[in-house]
N, C-alpha and C positions, 0 to 999 in steps of 0.2 A: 516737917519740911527738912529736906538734907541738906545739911552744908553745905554741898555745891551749890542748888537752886537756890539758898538763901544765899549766896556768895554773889550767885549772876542777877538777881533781884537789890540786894544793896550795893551794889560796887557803883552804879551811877551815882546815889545817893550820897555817899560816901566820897567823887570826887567832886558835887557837887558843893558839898558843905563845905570843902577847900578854900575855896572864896575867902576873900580879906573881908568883903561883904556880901551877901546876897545877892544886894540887886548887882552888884557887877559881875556882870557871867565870866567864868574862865577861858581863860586862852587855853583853848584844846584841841586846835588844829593854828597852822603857821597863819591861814587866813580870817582868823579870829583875832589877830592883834590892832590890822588895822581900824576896825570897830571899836577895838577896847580904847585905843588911841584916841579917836575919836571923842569916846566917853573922859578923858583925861581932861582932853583940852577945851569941854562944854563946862565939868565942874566949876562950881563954886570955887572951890582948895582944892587943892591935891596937896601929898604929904607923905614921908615913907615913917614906918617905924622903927625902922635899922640904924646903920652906921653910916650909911650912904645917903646924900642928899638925891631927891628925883632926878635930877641931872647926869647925876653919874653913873645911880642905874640905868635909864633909860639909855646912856650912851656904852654902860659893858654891855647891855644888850646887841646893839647894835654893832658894835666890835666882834662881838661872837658871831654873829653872822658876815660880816666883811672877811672877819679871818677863814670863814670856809670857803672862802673864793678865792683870797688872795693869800693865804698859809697862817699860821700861827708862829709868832715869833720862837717860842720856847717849848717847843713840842717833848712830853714824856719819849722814854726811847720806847723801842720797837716793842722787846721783851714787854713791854709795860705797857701799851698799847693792845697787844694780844692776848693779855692775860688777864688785869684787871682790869683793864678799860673797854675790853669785850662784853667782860662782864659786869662791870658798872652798866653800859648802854642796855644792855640785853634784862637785867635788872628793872632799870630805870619801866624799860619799854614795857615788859611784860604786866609790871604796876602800873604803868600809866601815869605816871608823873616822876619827877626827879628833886631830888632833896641833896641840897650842897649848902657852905657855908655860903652866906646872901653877903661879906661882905669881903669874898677874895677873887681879886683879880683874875684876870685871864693870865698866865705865865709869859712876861715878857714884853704883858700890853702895855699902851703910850700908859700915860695919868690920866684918870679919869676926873671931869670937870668937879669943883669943889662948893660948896656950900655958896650960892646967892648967884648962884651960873643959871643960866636960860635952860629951864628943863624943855621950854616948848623946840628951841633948838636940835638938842636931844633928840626929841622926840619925831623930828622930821629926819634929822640922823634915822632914825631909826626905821620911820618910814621906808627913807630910800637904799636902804641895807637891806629892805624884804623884799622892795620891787625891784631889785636888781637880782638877788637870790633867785628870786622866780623866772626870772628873764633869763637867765643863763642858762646857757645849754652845753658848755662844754662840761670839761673835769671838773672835779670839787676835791681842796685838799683835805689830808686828813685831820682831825681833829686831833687836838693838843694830845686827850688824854684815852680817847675810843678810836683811835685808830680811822683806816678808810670807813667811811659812809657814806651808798648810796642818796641820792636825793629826796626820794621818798624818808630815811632813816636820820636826813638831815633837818628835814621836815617837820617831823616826830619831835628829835633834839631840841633845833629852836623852842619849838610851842612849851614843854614841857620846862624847858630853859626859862623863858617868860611868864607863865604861868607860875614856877617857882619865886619868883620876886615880886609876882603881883601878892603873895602871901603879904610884902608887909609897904605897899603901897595902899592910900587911905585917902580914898574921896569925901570932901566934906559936902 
């Protein structure tokens, strides 16, 4: 078998076993969260294994997506924007997922809720940070650190964004 075909044969495989657990499917499209969501707040526990309490995850979630609509406090500059963070996104996208530090802020953002805060709060934050995302039909600003992106590309972003912090969220 060549490399390639065995590349386009494991690569689902591969972002499948991503999962914090099996049975929780991965956010792999932006309309796969509300679902995941869903599965959060049926669990038993929930629990992250990071630095961040559920709460706070769930609400920089939801910040990154509020800030593509209504701007980014502390945006990289331009240069920096069109050079690595072209290529950070276009990286990211090409792999199909995105890998950052899980326990730093958006540049500029409020404070995120702390230890013994209402994740289900959060967690409707969060909700209504996607259904407004999706309902919006104007402009979308640019992103702190990848510059302008289309809505499709913001799309991608989010999911892969969420996806990356479902890594160390933990259903009991």
């Amino acid at each position: 078998m060549t490399l390639r075909r065995r590349t386009v044969l494991l690569a689902p495989l591969a972002l499948a076993g991503t999962a914090a657990h099996a049975d929780t499917p991965r956010v792999l499209r932006l309309s796969d969260a509300p679902p995941w969501l869903d599965r959060l707040e049926a669990a038993r526990g929930v629990r992250t294994s990071g630095a961040w309490p559920l709460a706070a995850v769930l609400a920089h979630l939801a910040q990154s997506i509020e800030m593509s609509l209504d701007g980014y406090p502390a945006p990289r500059s331009a240069l920096f924007q069109q050079t690595l963070g072209v290529g950070a996104f276009a990286f990211f996208a090409w792999r199909g997922r995105m890998s950052h530090p899980l326990d730093e802020p958006i540049p500029g953002a409020p404070a995120l809720p702390r230890e013994g805060d209402d994740w289900r709060a959060a967690a409707q934050r969060l909700r209504a940070a996607i259904a407004r995302f999706e309902a919006h039909g104007g402009a979308l600003r640019p992103h702190f650190a990848y510059g302008a992106l289309d809505k499709a590309q913001y799309r991608l972003a989010h999911a892969m964004h969420i996806a990356n912090h479902q890594d160390e969220i933990v259903l009991a």
